[in-house]
N, C-alpha and C positions, 0 to 999 in steps of 0.2 A: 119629564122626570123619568129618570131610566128607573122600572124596579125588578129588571133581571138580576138574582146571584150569579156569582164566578166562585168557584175555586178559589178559597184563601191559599194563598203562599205559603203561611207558616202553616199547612193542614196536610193529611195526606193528599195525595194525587192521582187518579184514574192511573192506570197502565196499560200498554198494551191495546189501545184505539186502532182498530182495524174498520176500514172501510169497501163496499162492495156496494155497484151500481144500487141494492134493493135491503141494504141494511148498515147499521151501526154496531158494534161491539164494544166493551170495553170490560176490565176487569178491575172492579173494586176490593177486592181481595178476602183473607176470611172475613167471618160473620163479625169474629168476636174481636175483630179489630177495626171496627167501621164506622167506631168512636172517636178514631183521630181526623177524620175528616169533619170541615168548618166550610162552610157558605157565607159569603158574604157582599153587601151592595155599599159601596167605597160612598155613592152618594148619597144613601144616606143615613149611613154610620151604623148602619146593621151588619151584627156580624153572629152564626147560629151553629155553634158547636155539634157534634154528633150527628149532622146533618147532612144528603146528599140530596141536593135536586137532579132529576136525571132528563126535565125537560129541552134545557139548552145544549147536554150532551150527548146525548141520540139523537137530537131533532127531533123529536116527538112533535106531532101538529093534532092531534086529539085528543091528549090528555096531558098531566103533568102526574109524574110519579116521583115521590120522595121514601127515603131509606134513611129512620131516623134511633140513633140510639141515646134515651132517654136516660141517665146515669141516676143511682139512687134515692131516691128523696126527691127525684125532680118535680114540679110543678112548671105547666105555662106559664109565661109571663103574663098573659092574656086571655078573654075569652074571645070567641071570636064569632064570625059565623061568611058565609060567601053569597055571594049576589046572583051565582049560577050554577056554581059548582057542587054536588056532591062529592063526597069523601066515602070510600072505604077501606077502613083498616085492615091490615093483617097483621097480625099480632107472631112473631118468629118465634121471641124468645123474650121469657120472664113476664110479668105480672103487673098490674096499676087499676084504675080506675078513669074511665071519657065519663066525665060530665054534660049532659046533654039537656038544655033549658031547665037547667039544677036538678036533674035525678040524675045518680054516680052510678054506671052502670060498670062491672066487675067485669076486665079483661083478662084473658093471661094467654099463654102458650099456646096456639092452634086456633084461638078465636076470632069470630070475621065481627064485623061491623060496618054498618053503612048509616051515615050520617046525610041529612037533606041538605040543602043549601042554608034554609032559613035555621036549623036547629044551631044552636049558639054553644058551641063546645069551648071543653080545654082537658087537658087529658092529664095524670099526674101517675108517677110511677111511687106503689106504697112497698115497693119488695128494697132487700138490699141489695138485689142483684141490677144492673141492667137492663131495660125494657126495650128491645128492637121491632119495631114496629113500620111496618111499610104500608104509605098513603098514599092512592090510586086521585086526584080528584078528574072530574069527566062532566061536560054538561050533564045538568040533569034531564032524559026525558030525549038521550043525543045517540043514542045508540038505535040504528034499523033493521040492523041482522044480525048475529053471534052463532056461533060455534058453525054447525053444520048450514044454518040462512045463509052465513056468509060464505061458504068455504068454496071455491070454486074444484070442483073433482072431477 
């Protein structure tokens, strides 16, 4: 069972994909238009508005990063939780509430958050504005060096 998203057709479109032997680029355009893009898996009948996975388009091999804009009044459809994965948020723009094994914890504008794998979320946007919120997930416990461990100089 394929459970990669693509690019909906009827949705916006990356532009401007520029490749170089030790990198990907692309430009998804303003912030406050990043609501017209949709993701979707043809197999099986998922399709997730305001949404941008940027794993299959950079080629990303260590994490998965989504860029998702949560419109008014939204609600998950679901709660959920991952088998490996942690999540964290960055909260861009506007305001909501992550539910995390039922205590609503108060997001908005500039807030980070990280979620475990086993914690069982769903996140709901209570503003009337827009909630654009970017999610990092990455093994948890998969990271060996950062910043200057890693940095060869």
């Amino acid at each position: 069972m394929d459970k990669q998203f693509e690019f909906s057709q009827d949705g916006k479109q990356p532009q401007n994909i520029q490749e170089g032997k030790n990198f990907i680029k692309a430009d998804l355009g303003n912030i406050n238009d990043l609501g017209a893009y949709a993701m979707e898996n043809k197999e099986l009948g998922i399709k997730s508005e305001g949404k941008i996975f940027l794993h299959s388009l950079l080629n990303l091999t260590g994490t998965e990063v989504s860029i998702n804009t949560f419109p008014a009044g939204y609600e998950a459809p679901f709660k959920h939780s991952h088998k490996n994965n942690e999540e964290l948020h960055i909260i861009l723009k506007g305001e909501g509430v992550i539910e995390v094994d039922g205590e609503e914890v108060t997001i908005k504008e500039g807030s980070v958050m990280n979620i475990k794998p086993q914690g069982v979320r769903l996140i709901k946007n209570t503003s009337n504005k827009d909630l654009v919120v970017v999610i990092i997930q990455t093994a948890q416990n998969s990271l060996f060096g950062y910043t200057l461990t890693d940095a060869i100089i």
